[in-house]
C-alpha positions in Angstrom: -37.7 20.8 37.4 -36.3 18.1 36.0 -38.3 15.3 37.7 -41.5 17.1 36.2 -39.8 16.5 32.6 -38.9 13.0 33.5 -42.5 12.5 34.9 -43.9 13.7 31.6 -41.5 11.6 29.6 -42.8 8.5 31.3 -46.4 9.5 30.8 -46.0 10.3 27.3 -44.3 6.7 26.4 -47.4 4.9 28.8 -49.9 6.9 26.7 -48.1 6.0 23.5 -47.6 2.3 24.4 -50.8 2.0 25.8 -53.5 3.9 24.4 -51.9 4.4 20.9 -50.6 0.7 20.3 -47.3 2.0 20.4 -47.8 4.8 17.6 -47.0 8.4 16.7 -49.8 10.6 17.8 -49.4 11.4 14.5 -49.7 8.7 12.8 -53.0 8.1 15.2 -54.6 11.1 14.1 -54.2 10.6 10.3 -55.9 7.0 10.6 -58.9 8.2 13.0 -59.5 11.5 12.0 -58.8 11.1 7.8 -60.5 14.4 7.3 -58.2 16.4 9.5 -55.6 15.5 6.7 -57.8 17.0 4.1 -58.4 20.4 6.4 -54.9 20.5 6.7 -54.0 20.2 2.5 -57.3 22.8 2.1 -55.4 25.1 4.4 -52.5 24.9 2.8 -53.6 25.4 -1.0 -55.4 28.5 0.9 -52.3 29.8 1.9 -50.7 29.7 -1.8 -49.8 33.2 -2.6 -49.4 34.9 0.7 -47.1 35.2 3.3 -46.9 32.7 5.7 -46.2 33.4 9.6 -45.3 30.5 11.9 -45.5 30.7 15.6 -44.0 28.3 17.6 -44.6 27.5 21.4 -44.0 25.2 24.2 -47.1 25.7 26.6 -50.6 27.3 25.5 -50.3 30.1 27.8 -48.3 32.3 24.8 -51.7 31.9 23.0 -52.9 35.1 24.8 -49.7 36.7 23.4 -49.7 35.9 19.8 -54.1 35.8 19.4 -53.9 40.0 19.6 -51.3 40.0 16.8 -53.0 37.8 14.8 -56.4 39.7 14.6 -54.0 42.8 14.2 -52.2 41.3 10.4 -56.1 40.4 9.7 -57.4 43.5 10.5 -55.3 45.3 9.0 -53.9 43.3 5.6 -56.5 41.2 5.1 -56.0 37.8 2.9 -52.1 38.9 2.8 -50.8 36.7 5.9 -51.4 33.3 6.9 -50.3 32.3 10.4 -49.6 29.0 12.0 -49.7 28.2 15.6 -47.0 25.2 16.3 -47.5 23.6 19.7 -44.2 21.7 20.7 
């Protein structure tokens, strides 16, 4: 297990060095994609007013958990929740 994290690690810091010129995915996103920045604010003046749910995870797979509770708070209280998915 932790040879597949150090294996990642290394990949990670080639992609970064390599493909991003040594930026933040982060940082590379908000200069190529501009718009995704405005999306993001939109969102978030959206969300002003209701209650906000954040759902954080580590692999994608919990996005067959947390999609069913999702359509449940929008089903039943709509325009009263506002949930986030956070990949780490």
């Amino acid at each position: 297990m932790r040879l597949d994290k150090i294996i990642q690690k290394i990949l990670e810091l080639l992609v970064q060095r390599w493909l991003l010129k040594g930026d933040s995915l982060l940082n590379y996103f908000n200069k190529t994609q501009p718009y995704l920045r405005q999306e993001k604010q939109t969102l978030l003046e959206q969300s002003s007013g209701r209650i906000v749910i954040y759902f954080t995870f580590r692999t994608l797979h919990f996005l067959d958990w947390f999609a069913p509770i999702d359509l449940a708070l929008k089903r039943s209280f709509p325009k009263k929740y506002v949930v986030f998915y956070i990949g780490l």
